[in-house]
Legacy VTK file of the C-alpha trace (Angstrom):
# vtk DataFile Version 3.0
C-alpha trace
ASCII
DATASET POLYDATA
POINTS 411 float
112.472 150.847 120.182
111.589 147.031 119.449
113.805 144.948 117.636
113.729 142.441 114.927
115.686 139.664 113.540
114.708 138.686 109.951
115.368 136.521 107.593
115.470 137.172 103.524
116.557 136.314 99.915
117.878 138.010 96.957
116.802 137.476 93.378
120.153 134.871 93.211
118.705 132.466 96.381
121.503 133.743 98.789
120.154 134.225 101.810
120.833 137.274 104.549
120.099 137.347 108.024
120.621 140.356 110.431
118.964 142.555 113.544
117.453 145.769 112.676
115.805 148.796 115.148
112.277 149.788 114.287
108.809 150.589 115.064
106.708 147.754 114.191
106.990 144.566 111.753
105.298 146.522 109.018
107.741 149.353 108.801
110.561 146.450 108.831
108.388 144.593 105.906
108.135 147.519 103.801
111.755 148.761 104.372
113.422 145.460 103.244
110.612 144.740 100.196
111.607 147.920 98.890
115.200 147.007 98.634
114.177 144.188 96.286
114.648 140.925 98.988
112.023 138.242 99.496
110.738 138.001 102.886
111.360 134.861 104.965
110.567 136.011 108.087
110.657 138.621 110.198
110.101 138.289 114.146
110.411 140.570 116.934
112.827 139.643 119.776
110.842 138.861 123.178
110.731 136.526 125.513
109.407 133.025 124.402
106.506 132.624 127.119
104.076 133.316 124.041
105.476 130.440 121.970
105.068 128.518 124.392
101.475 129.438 125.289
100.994 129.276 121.788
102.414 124.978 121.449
100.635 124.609 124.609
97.558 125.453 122.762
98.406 123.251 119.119
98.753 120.048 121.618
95.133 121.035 122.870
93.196 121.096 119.934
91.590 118.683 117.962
92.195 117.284 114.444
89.202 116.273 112.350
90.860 113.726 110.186
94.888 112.158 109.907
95.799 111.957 106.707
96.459 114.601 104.137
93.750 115.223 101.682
93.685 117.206 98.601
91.833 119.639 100.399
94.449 120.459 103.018
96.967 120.725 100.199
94.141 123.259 98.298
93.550 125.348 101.714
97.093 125.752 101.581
98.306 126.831 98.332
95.841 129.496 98.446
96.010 130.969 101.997
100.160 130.922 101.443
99.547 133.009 97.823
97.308 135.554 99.664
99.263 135.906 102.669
102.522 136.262 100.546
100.997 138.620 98.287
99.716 140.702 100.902
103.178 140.997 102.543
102.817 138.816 105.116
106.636 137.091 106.041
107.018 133.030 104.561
107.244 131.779 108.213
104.038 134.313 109.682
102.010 132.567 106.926
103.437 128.961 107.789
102.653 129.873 111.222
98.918 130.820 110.502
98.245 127.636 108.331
99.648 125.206 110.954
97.495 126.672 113.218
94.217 126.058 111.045
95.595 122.326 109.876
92.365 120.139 109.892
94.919 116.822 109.450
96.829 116.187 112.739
100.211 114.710 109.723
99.737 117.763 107.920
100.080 120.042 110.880
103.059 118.259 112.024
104.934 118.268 108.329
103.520 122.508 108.461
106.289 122.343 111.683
108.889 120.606 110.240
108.801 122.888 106.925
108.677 125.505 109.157
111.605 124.463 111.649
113.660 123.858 108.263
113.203 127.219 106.867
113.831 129.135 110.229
117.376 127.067 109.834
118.064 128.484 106.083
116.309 126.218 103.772
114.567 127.250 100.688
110.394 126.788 100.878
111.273 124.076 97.910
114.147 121.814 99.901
111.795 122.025 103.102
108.889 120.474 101.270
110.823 118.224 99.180
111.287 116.524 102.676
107.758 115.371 102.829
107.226 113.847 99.431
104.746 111.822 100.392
102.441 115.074 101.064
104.350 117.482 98.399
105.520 115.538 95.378
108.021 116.600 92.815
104.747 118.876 90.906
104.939 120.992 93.940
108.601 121.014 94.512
109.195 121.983 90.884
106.503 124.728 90.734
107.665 126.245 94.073
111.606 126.238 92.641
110.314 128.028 89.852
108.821 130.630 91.750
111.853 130.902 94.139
113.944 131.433 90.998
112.122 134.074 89.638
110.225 135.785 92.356
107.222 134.643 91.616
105.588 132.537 94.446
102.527 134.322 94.916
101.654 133.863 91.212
102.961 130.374 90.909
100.583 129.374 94.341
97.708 131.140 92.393
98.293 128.764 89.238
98.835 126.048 91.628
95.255 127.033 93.268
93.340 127.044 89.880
95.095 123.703 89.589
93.708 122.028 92.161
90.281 123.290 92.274
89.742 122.161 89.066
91.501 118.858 90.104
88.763 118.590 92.916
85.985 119.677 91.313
86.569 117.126 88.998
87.273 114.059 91.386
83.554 115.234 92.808
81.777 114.932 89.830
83.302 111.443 88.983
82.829 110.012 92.919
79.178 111.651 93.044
78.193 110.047 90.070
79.987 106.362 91.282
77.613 107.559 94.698
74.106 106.287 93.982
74.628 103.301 91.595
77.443 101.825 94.637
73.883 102.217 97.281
72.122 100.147 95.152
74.101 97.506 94.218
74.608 97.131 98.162
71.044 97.309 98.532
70.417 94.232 96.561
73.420 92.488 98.179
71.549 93.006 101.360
68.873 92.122 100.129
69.568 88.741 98.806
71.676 87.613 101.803
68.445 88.173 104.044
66.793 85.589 101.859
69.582 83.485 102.373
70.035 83.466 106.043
66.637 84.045 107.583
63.587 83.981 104.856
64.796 81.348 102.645
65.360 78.353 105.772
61.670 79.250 107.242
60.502 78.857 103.822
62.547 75.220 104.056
61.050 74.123 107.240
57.492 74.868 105.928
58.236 72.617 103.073
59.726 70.049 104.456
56.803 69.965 107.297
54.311 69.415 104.851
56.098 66.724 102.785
55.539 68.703 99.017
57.758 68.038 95.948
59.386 71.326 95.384
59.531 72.998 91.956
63.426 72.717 90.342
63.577 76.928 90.445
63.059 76.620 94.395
65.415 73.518 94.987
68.367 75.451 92.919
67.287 77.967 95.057
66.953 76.508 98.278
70.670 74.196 97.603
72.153 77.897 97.078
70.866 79.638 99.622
72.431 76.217 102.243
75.749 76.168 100.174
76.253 80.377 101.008
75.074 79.831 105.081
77.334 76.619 105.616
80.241 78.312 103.761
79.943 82.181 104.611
83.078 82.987 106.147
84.832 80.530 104.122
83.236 82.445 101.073
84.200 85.297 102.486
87.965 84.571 103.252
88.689 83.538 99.404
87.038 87.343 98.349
89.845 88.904 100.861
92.342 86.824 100.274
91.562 86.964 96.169
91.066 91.086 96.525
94.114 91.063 98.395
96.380 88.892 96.021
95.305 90.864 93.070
96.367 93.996 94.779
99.645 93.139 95.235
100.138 91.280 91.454
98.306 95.043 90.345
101.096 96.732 92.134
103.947 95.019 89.998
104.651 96.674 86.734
103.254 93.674 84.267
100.314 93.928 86.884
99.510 96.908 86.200
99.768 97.295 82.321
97.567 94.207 82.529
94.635 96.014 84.132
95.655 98.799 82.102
95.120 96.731 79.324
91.856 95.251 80.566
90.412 98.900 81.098
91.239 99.961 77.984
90.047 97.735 76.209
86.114 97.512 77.719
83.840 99.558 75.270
83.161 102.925 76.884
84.396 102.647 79.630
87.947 102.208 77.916
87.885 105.989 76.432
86.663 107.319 79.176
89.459 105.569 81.021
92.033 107.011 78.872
90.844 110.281 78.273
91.139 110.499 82.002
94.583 109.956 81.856
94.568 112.222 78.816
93.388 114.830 81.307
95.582 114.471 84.335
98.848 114.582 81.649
98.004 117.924 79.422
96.423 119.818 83.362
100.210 118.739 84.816
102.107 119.791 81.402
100.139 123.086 81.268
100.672 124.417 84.787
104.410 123.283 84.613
105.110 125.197 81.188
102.940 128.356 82.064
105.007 128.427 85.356
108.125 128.069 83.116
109.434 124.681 83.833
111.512 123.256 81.131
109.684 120.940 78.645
112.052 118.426 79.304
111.609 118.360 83.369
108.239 118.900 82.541
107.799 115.664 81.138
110.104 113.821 83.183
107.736 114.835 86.361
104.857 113.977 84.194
105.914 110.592 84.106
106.266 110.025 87.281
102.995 111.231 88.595
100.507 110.492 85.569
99.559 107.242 88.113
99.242 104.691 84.691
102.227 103.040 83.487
101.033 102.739 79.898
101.044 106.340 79.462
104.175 106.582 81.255
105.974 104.537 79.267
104.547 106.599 75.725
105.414 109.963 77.622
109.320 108.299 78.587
109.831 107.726 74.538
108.445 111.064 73.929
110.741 112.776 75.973
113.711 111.125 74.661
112.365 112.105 71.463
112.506 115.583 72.213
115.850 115.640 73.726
116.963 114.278 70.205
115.340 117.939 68.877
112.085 116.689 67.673
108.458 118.364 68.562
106.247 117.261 71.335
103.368 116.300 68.343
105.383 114.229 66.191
105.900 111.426 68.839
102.299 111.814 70.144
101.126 111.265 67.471
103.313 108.464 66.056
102.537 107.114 69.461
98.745 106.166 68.780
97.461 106.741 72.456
96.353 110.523 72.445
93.028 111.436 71.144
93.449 113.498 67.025
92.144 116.489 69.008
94.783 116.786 71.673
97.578 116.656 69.067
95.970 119.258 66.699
95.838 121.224 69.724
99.836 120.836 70.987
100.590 121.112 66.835
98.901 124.743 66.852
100.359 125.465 70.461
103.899 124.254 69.052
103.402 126.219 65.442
102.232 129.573 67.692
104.022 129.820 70.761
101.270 128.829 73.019
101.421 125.230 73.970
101.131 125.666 77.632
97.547 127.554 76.887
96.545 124.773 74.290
97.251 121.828 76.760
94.860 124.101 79.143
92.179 124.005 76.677
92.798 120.321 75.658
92.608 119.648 79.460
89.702 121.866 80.401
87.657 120.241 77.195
88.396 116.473 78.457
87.345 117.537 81.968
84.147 118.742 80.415
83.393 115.499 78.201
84.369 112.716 81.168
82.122 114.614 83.543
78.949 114.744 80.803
79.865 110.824 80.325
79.388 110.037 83.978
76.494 112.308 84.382
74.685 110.193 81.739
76.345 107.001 83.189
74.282 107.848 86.572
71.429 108.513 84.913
71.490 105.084 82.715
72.679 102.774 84.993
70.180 103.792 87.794
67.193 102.434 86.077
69.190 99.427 84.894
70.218 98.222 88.873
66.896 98.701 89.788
65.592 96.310 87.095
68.487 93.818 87.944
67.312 94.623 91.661
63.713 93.928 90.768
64.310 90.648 88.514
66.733 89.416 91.380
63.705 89.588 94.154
60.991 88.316 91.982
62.709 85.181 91.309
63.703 84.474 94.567
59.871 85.164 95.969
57.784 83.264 92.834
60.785 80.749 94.002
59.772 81.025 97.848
55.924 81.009 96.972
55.518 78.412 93.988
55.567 75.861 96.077
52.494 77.533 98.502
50.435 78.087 94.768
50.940 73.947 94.308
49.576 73.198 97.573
47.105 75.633 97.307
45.589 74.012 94.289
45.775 70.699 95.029
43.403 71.337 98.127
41.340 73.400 95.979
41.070 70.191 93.578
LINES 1 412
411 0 1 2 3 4 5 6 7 8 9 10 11 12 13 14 15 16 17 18 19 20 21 22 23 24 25 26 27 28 29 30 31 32 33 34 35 36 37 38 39 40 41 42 43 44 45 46 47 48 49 50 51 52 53 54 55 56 57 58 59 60 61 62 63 64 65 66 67 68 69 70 71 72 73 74 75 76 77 78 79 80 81 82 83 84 85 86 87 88 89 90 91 92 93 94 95 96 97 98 99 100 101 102 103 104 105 106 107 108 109 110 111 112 113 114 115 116 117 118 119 120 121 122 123 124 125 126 127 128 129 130 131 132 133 134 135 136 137 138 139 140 141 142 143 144 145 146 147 148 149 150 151 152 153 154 155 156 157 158 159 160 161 162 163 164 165 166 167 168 169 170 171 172 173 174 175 176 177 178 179 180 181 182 183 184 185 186 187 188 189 190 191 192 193 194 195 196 197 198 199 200 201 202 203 204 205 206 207 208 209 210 211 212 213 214 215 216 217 218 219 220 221 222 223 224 225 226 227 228 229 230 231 232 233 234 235 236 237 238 239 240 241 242 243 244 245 246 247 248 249 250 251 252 253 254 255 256 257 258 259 260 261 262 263 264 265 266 267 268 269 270 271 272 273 274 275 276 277 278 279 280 281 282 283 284 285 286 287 288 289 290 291 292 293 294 295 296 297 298 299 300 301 302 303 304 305 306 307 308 309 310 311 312 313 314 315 316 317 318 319 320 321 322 323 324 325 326 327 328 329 330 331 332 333 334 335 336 337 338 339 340 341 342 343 344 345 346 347 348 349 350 351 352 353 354 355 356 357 358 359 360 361 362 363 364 365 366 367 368 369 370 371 372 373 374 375 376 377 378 379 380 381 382 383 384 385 386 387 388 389 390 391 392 393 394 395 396 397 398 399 400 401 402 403 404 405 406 407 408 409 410
């Protein structure tokens, strides 16, 4: 009869490991589900020519991209809450995902969370390893589920999560898509004038000894000033982009682009109901999962990605450990839109504040992606004026002169 070594938890974390005698994994699956343990793995004892067959085949194949995207971390929050739901052991489903890893770093890190639980380590310590892939939100979610023998339910939260999270990147970028190919359209275009139209134009003029009109001299001293100084030109954008990058990355940096943002008509709310967003999705799925409100905002602040919000959430949460409500200090605090704090008020008055942050979240989601739908749709028209004025001065600039000469030999 085969054999099988397995791993498991109880309800209290402590974790068991032993040999047992049966017929297949599934009877061995069923046996030690039914005595209440969750499932780390389970393997049958052989000889290790198929793992080896099996890494032989991982260095073989190909990776479509390096990094981790959001993606890879959606693929993988739902095919580990369906395997685990179905019964399949923690380290089978690691196993299976590495195996179907589209990012060459995230199918390494799938190895060394797997390595670390085969050793004894909770799912939670092995991917707080790698929290440049799974940051505390995952770490926290995935505790909570170990704690209460939940993870299939907490990876199906985490799922929804994410979707929504992606769905909602792809509506902003989409709508960024078409107005970002035009403006580069009329980049190109103007720096064709500049290097090959506009000095033919030059030698024509200059052969034939006209005065040239003041709009086609600007024009003409312009288009000289960008050839003789391109890369010079050039250098100062990089070196500019790349100076304000790093004074963006310092804290006073950032809270003064923050500022900046905020404070542009339009685009300013639909800045901050953005971050709006990202905070009440993160507070929802943390208190629905059961995650303290206190951790919950702690993590919160560290991965709402805007520093002015941080710092309101950081005096809310000290306000709360001192006993008050979440809405009193939102609310003092200015920055939250009158509908998101009616919304945590009610949540707070009935007991359902992880549902009302859903809402608040789901309804912010809905109004920033109607915004930049309409931004698309206005600002497409408005480039291709911009595009249209841009050319037409440079060519009545290019061909005034021709009219002048034209007329005088008429005359």
């Amino acid at each position: 009869m085969p054999r099988f070594s397995y791993i498991v938890k109880d309800k209290e974390g402590k974790t068991y490991r032993d040999v047992i005698d049966a017929l297949n994994e599934t009877v061995v699956i069923d046996k030690l589900q039914n005595q209440g343990y969750f499932i780390v793995t389970v393997k049958e004892i052989i000889l290790p020519s198929v793992s080896k067959g099996s890494a032989g085949f991982q260095r073989k194949r190909k990776f479509s991209h390096q990094g981790v995207k959001l993606q890879d971390l959606l693929v993988f929050s739902r095919q580990l809450g369906t395997m685990l739901e179905a019964g399949v052991t923690l380290i089978r489903a690691l196993e299976v995902i590495q195996t179907q890893a589209e990012s060459e770093r995230f199918f390494q890190v799938m190895a060394r969370v797997k390595k670390d639980i085969e050793q004894g380590a909770a799912l939670s310590l092995a991917l707080s390893q790698h929290p440049k892939v799974f940051n505390q939100f995952w770490v926290s979610l995935i505790e909570v589920g170990e704690a209460s023998g939940t993870i299939p339910v907490v990876l199906e939260k985490l799922t929804f999560h994410l979707e929504q999270e992606a769905s909602f990147r792809s509506i902003i970028i989409s709508s960024l898509i078409y107005p970002s190919i035009l403006c580069c359209l009329a980049t190109l275009a103007i720096c064709v004038f500049a290097f090959f139209i506009g000095p033919r134009f030059e030698e024509v003029f200059k052969s034939m000894q006209v005065e040239l009109p003041p709009i086609t001299r600007v024009l003409l001293g312009t288009f000289r000033f960008v050839k003789a100084n391109f890369f010079l030109i050039v250098g100062a954008i990089i070196v500019s982009v790349f100076l304000l990058k790093q004074y963006f990355k310092t804290p006073l940096g950032r809270i003064s682009l923050e500022k900046f943002l905020f404070a542009l008509p339009q685009i300013g709310e639909i800045y901050k109901l953005i971050v709006v967003e990202r905070f009440t999705s993160q507070m929802s799925i943390l208190i629905d999962s059961g995650v303290p409100i206190l951790y919950s905002l702690d993590i919160t602040q560290r991965l709402v990605n805007n520093h002015t919000c941080a710092q309101i959430i950081a005096n809310i949460k000290e306000r709360v450990r001192e006993g008050e409500l979440l809405v009193a200090p939102m609310e003092k605090s200015g920055f939250f839109p009158a509908m998101a704090v009616q919304m945590v008020s009610v949540g707070e008055e009935t007991g359902e504040l992880s549902k009302m942050l859903k809402h608040v979240s789901v309804y912010y989601q809905d109004s920033v992606s109607t915004f930049m739908k309409r931004l698309a749709t206005i600002i497409e028209p408005v480039i291709l004026v911009f595009m249209g004025l841009v050319i037409g001065v440079i060519v009545i600039a290019m061909f005034l002169p021709l009219f002048n000469i034209a007329q005088l030999g008429g005359g």
